[in-house]
C-alpha positions in Angstrom: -23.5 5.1 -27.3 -23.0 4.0 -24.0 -24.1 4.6 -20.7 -21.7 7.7 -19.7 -22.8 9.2 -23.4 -26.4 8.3 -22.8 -27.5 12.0 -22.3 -30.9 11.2 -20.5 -29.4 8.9 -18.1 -31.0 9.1 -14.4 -28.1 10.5 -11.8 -29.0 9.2 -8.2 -29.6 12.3 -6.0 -30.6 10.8 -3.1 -28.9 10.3 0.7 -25.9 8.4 0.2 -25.9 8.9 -3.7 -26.0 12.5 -3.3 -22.3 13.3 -2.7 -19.7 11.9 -4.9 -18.7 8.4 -3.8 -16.0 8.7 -1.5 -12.4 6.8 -2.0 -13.4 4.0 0.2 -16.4 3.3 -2.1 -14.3 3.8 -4.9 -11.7 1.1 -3.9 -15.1 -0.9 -3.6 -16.4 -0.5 -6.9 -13.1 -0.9 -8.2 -12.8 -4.2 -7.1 -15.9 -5.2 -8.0 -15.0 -3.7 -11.2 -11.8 -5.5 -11.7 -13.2 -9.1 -10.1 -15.8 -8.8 -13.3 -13.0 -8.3 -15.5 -11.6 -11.5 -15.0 -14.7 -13.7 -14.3 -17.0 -13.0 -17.2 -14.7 -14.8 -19.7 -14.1 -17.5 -17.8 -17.6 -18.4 -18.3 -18.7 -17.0 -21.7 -16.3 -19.7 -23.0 -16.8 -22.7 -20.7 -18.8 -25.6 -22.3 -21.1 -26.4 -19.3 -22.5 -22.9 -19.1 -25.3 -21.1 -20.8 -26.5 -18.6 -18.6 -24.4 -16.3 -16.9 -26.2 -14.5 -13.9 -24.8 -11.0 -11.9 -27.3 -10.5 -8.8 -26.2 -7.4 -7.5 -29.1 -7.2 -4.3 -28.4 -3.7 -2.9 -27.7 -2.0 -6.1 -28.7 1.7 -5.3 -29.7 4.2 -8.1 -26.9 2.9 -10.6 -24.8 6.6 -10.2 -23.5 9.5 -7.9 -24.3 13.1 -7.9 -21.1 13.4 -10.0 -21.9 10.5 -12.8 -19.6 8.1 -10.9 -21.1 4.8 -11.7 -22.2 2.4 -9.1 -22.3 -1.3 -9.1 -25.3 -1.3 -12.1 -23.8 0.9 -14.4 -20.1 -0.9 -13.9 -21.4 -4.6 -14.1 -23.2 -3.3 -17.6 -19.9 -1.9 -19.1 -17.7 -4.8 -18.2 -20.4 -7.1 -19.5 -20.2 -5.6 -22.7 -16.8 -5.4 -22.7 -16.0 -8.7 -22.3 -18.8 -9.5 -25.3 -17.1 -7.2 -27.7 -13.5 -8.7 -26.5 -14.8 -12.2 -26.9 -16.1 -11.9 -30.6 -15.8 -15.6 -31.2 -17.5 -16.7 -27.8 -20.1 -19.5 -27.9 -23.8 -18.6 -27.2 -24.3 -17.6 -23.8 -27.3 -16.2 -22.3 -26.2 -13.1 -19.9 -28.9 -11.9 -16.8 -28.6 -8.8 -14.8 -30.4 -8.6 -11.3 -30.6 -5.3 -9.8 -32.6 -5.2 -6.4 -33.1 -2.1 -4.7 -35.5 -1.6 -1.3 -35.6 2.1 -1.1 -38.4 3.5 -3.6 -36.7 6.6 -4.6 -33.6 5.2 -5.6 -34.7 1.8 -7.6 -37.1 4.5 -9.2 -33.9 6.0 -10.2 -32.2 2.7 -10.5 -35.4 1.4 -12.8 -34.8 4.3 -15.8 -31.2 3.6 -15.5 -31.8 0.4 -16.1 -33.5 1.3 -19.6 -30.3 3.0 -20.4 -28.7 -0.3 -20.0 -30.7 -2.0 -22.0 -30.4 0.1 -24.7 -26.9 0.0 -24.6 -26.7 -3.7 -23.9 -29.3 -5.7 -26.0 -27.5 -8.5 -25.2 -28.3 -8.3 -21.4 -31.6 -9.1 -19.7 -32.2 -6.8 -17.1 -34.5 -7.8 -14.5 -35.3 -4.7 -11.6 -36.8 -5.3 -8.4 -38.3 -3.3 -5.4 -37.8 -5.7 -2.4 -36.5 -6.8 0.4 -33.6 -8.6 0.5 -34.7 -11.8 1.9 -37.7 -11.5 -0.2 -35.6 -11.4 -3.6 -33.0 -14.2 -2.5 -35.9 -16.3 -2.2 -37.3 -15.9 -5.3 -33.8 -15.8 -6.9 -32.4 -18.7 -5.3 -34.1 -21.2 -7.6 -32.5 -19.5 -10.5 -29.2 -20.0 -8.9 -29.9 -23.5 -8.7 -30.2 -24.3 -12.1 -27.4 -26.7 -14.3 -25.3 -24.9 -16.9 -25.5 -21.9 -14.5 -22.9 -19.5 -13.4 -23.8 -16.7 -10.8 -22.1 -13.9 -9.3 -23.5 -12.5 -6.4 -23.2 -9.1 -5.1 -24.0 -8.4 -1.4 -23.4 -4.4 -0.6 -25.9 -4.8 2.7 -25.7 -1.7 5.0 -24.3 -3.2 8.3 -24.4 -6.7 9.0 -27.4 -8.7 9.3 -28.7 -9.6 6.5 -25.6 -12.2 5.2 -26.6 -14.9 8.6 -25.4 -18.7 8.3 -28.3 -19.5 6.6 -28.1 -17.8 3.7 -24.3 -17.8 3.9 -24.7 -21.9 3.8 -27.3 -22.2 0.7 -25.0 -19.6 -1.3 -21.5 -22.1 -0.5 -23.4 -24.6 -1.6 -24.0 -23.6 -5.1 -22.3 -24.8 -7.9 -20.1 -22.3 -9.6 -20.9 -19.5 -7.8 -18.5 -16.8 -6.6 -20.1 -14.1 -4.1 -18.6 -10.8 -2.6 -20.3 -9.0 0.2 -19.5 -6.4 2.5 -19.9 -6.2 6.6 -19.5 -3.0 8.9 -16.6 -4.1 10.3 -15.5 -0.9 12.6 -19.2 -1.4 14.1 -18.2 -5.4 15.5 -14.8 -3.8 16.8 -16.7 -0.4 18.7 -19.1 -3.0 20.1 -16.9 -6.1 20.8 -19.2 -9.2 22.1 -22.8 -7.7 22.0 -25.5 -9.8 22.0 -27.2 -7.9 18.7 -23.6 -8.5 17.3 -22.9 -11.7 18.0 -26.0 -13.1 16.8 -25.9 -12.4 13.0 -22.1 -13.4 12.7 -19.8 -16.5 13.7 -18.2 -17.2 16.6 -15.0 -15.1 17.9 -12.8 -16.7 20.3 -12.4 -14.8 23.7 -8.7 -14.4 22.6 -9.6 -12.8 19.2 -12.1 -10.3 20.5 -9.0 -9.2 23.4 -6.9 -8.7 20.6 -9.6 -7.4 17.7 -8.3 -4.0 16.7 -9.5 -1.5 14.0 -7.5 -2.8 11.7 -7.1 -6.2 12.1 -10.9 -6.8 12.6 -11.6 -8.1 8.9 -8.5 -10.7 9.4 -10.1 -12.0 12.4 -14.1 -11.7 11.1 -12.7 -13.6 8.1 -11.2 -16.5 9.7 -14.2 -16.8 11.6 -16.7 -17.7 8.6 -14.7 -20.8 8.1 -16.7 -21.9 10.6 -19.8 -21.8 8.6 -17.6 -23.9 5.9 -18.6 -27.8 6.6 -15.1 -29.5 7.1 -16.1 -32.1 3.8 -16.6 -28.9 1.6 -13.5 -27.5 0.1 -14.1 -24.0 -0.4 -12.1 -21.1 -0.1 -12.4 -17.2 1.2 -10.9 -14.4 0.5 -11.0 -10.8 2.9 -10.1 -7.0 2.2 -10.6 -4.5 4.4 -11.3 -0.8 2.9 -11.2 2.5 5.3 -13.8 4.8 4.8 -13.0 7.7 6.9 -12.3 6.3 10.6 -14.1 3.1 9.7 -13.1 0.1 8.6 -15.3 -1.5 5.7 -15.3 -5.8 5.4 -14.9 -7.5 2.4 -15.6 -11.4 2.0 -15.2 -12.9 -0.9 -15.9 -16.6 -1.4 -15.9 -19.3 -3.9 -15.8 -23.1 -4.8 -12.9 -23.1 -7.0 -9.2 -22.3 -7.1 -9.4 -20.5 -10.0 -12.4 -17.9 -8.3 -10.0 -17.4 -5.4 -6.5 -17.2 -7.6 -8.3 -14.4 -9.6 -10.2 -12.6 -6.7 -6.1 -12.8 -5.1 -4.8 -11.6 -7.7 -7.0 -8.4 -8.3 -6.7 -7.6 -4.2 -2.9 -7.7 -4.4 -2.6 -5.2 -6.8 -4.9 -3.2 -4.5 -2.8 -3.9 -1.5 -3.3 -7.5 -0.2 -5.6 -7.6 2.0 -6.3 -4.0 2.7 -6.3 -0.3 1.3 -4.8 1.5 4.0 -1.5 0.4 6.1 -3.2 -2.5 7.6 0.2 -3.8 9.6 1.7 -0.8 10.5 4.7 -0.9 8.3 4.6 3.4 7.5 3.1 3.1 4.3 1.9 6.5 2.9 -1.8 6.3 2.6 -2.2 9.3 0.6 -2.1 7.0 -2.4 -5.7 5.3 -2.5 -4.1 1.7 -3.6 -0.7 0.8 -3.2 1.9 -1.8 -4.7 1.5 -5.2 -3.6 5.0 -5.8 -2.4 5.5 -2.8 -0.3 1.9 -2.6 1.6 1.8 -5.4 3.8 6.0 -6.5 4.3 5.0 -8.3 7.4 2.3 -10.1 6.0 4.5 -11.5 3.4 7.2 -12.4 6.1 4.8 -14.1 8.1 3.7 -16.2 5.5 7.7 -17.1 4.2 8.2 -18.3 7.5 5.0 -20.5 7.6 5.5 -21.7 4.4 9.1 -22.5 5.3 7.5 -24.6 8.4 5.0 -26.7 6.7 8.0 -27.0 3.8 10.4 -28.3 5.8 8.7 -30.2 8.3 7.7 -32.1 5.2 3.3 -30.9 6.4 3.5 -30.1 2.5 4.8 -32.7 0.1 4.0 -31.7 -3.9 3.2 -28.5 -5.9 -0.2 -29.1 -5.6 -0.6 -28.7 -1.7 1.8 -25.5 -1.6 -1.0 -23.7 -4.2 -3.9 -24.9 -1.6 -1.8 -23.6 1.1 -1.1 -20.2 -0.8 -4.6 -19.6 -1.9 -5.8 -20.4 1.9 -3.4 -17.8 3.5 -4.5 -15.5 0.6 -1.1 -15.3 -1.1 -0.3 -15.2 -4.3 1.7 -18.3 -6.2 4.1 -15.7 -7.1 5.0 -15.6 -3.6 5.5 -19.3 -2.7 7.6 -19.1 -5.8 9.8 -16.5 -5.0 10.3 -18.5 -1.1 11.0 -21.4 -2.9 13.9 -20.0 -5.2 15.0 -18.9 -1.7 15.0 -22.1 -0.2 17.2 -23.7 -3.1 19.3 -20.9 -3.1 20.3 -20.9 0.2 20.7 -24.9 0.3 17.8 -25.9 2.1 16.0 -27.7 -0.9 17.9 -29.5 -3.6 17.5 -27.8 -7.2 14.1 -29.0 -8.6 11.6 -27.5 -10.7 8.2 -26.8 -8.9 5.6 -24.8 -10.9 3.1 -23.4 -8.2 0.1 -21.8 -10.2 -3.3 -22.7 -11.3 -2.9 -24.4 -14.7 0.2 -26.6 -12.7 -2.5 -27.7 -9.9 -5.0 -28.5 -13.1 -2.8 -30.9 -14.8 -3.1 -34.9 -13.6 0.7 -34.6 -12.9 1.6 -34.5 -9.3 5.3 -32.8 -8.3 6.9 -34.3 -5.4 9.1 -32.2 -3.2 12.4 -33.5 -3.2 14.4 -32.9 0.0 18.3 -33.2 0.9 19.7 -36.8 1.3 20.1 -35.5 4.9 16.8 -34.3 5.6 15.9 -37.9 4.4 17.7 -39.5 7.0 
């Protein structure tokens, strides 16, 4: 049995659980969905690891009124999925943290929870009723631990809970990849307000004269580089969701190439960096995710001719700093590939093989870019 089969499982009624999740949401819990996917076996076979932790801090009931499943319910079936799929996995311990403020719903969220655990023996399932600086506190210690992997799920309503503070302690952790969500349509309607201004980094002048609707997640996410010390290599990741006539912030950060190569790679096929036609280039938007190559044209262009800059004006000299520049600009390697067959192609570079992924950038062995005898001069 699992948890959609479990036929006295708890269905959230309440507020915003009430209604069937709109698409917006759904394109959330997708992602989360599909980011899961790819991290849990990263870890259930990694030598240095023996607890695997999922925080999810805002978790809500654990379904909609229509037996949609919400963050809970979806980090439970891709847990178990990823035990069944990895049969010959070593022995690693697996911890579920679902925190939920309002009473009514981690009521709701608490009996689901026993569903879970029936249906999961494996996991341990811890519930709690607080606040959400109450249970980072107390959870934060956990994080710390060695042979510890966490993935932390931040779904706070607006933007004030996620401040540098917490945003530092959570960088700072050792393998630890973290998604969480800001009201980004709220920062655009009320551009430069002091209630604003004080729970997120700073915005140049220039960006907030030229912050729209749609490019606000862009420009909020360049800003929390700021918070990154300049010693720490770290790497973010954005995607911005429409729900409605708002625009819904997605930052996604971790530690490690591979986190942000894998968190890239699920967003593309969602759109790149956003679910609706974030550049303007008439894509329909009936379609609630769209091919990665046809959503954002400009995007792409943008980055060819960048790339072709720092290429060229030899800023980038092995295969090594092209994948750093590609994960930073949130591209995929498949794209700096594809600009670099186009460079030898059309005679700018020599032919030379350059392999621009994440097992190339693992490997001790460093590829120099090799130029024309002219460029040389």
């Amino acid at each position: 049995m699992n948890e959609k089969e479990a036929n006295n499982k708890i269905v959230g009624k309440l507020d915003f659980h009430e209604k069937r999740f709109d698409d917006g949401t759904l394109c959330k819990l997708e992602m989360y969905r599909k980011y899961l996917r790819t991290w849990l076996p990263t870890f259930l076979n990694n030598q240095h690891v023996d607890i695997i932790q999922i925080f999810d801090f805002f978790a809500g009931p654990g379904y909609d009124s229509e037996d949609n499943p919400g963050s809970p319910i979806i980090a439970s079936e891709e847990i178990r999925a990823a035990l069944d799929y990895n049969k010959l996995r070593r022995s690693v311990e697996i911890k579920l943290f679902l925190n939920e403020l309002d009473i009514d719903k981690y009521n709701l969220l608490r009996d689901n929870a026993k569903i879970i655990r029936e249906t999961n023996p494996e996991i341990t399932v811890i519930t709690e009723n607080k606040k959400f600086i109450d249970i980072f506190e107390q959870a934060f210690p956990l994080m710390e631990q060695p042979r510890i992997a966490n993935f932390l799920f931040l779904d706070q309503f607006g933007i004030s809970e996620i401040k540098k503070d917490i945003f530092t302690r959570i960088i700072n952790l050792n393998r630890t990849d973290f998604i969480f969500f800001v009201s980004a349509s709220i920062i655009n309607r009320v551009k430069g307000h002091p209630d604003i201004i004080k729970h997120i980094p700073l915005i140049s002048e220039d960006n907030w004269r030229r912050m729209t609707g749609n490019n606000v997640n862009r420009i909020l996410s360049d800003a929390y580089q700021q918070w990154i010390p300049a010693e720490r290599k770290y790497f973010l990741g954005n995607f911005a969701i429409k729900k409605g006539a708002n625009v819904y912030g997605l930052i996604f950060g971790s530690g490690h190439p591979l986190g942000i190569d894998k968190f890239l790679q699920v967003a593309w096929e969602m759109g790149g960096d956003a679910n609706f036609d974030i550049d303007g280039d008439n894509i329909d938007e009936n379609q609630l995710y769209f091919p990665a190559l046809s959503i954002t044209p400009k995007k792409i262009t943008e980055f060819e001719q960048d790339l072709t800059s720092e290429i060229m004006g030899k800023l980038l000299l092995t295969n090594k700093d092209i994948y750093f520049f590609t994960l930073k600009r949130g591209m995929l390697p498949k794209h700096s590939r594809d600009l670099l067959t186009s460079l030898k192609k059309t005679g700018k570079l020599p032919k030379q093989k350059l392999n621009i992924s994440y097992d190339a950038w693992k490997k001790p062995e460093i590829q120099q870019i090799i130029y024309n005898k002219e460029d040389n001069l």
